[in-house]
Backbone as CSV, one residue per row, in Angstrom:
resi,resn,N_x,N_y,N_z,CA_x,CA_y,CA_z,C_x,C_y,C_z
1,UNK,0.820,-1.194,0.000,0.000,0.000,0.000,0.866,1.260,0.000
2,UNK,2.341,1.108,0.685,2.826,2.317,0.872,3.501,2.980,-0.424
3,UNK,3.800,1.699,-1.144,4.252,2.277,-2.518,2.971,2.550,-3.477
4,UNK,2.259,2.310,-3.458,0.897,2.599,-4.033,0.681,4.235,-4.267
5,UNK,0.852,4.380,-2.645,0.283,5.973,-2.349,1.548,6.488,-2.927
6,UNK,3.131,6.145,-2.721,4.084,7.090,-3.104,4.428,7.036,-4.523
7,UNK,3.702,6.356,-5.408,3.411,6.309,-6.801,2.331,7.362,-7.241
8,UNK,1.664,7.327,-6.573,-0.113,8.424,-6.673,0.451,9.595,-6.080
9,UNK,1.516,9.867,-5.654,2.270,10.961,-4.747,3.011,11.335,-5.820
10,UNK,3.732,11.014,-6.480,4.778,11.562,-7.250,4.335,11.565,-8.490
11,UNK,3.043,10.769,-8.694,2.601,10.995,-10.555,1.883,12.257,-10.455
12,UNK,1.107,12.397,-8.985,0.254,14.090,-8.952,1.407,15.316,-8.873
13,UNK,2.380,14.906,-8.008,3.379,16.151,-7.970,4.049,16.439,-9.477
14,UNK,4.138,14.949,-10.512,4.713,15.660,-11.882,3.673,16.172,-12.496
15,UNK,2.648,15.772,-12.423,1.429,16.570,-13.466,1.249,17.984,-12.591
16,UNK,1.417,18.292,-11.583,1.700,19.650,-11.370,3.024,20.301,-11.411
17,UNK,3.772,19.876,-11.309,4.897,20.575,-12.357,4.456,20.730,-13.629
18,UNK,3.994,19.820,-14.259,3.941,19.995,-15.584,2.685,20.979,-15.982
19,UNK,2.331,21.134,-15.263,0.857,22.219,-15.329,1.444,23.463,-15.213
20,UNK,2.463,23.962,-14.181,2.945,25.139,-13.223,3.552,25.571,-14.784
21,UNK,4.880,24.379,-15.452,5.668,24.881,-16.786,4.406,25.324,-18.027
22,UNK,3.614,24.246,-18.013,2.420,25.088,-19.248,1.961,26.793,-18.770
23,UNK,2.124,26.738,-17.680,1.352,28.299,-17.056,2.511,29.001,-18.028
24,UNK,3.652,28.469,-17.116,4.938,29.905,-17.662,5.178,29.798,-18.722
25,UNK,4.964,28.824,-19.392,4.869,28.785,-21.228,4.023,29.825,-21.707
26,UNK,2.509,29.378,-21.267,1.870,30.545,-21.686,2.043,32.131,-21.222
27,UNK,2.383,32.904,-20.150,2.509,33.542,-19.500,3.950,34.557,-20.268
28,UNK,4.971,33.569,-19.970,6.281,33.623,-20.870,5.944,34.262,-22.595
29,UNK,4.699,33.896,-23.135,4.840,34.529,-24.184,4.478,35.799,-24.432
30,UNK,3.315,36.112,-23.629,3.092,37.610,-23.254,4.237,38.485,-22.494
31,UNK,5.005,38.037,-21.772,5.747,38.774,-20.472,6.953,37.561,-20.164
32,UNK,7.825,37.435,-21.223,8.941,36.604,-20.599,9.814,36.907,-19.013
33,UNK,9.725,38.029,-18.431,10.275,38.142,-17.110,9.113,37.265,-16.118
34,UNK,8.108,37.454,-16.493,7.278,36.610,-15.416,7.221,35.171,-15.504
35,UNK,7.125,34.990,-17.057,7.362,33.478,-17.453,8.595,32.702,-16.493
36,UNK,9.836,33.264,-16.573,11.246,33.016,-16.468,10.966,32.637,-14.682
37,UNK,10.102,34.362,-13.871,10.086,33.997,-12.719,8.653,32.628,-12.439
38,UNK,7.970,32.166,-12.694,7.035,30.967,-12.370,8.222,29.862,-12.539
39,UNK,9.269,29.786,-13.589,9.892,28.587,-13.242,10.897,28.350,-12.605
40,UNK,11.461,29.534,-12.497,12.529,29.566,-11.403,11.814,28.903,-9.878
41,UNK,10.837,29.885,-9.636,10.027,29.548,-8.032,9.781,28.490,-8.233
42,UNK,8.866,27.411,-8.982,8.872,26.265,-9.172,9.856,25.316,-9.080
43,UNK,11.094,25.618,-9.146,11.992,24.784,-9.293,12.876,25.009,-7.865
44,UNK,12.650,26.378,-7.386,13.368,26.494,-6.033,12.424,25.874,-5.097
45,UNK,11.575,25.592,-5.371,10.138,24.806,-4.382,9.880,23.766,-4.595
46,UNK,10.625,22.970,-5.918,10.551,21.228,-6.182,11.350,21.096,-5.687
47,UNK,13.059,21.396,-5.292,13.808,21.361,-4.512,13.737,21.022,-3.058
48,UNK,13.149,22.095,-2.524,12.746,22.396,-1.070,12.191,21.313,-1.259
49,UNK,11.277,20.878,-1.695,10.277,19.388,-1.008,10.709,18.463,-1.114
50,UNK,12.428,18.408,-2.556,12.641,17.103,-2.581,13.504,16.703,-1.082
51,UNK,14.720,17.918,-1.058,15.512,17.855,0.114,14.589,17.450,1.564
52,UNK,13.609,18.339,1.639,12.408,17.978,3.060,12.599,16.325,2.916
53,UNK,11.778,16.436,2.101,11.042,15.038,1.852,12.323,13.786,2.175
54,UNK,13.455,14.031,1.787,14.524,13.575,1.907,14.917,13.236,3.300
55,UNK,15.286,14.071,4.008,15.298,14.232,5.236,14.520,13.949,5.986
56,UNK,13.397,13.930,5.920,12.406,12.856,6.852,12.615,11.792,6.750
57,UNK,12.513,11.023,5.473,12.737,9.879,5.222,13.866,9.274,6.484
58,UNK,15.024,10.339,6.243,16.141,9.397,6.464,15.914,9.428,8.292
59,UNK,15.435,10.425,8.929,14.690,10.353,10.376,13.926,9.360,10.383
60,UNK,12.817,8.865,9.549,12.066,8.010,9.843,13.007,6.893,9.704
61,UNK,14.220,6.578,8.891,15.048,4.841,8.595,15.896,4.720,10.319
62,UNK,16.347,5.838,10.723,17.074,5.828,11.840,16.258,5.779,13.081
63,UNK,15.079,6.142,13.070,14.382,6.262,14.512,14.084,4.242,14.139
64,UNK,13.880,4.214,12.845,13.264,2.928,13.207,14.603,1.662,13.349
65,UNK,15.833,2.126,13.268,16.995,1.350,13.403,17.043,1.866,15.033
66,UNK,17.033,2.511,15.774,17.057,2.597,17.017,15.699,1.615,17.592
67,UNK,14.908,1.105,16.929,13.633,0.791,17.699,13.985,-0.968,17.498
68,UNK,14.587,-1.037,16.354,15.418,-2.812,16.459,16.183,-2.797,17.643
């Protein structure tokens, strides 16, 4: 089940990336400075969640190696 959900977790997080880049595509053609900024922030904020996301993980492998 847990890979289930973290499959349904990461196919929704790419179709919103991929939604966020269609915005600044479109956006980008009227006003390339705004375009440029939606993907920058997007990408400094897929970051942030991957590193988070990262880092819990590795809290959750060690709390549960202390609990063996």
């Amino acid at each position: 089940m847990t890979s289930f959900v973290r499959a349904l977790y990461s196919f929704i997080f790419g179709i919103g990336y991929f939604s966020l880049f269609l915005v600044a595509t479109f956006v980008g053609q009227r006003d390339e400075v705004l375009g440029q900024t939606i993907v920058i922030i997007a990408l400094a904020l897929g970051t942030a969640l991957v590193v988070c996301t990262q880092v819990l993980s590795l809290r959750r492998r060690r709390a549960a190696r202390v609990q063996r």
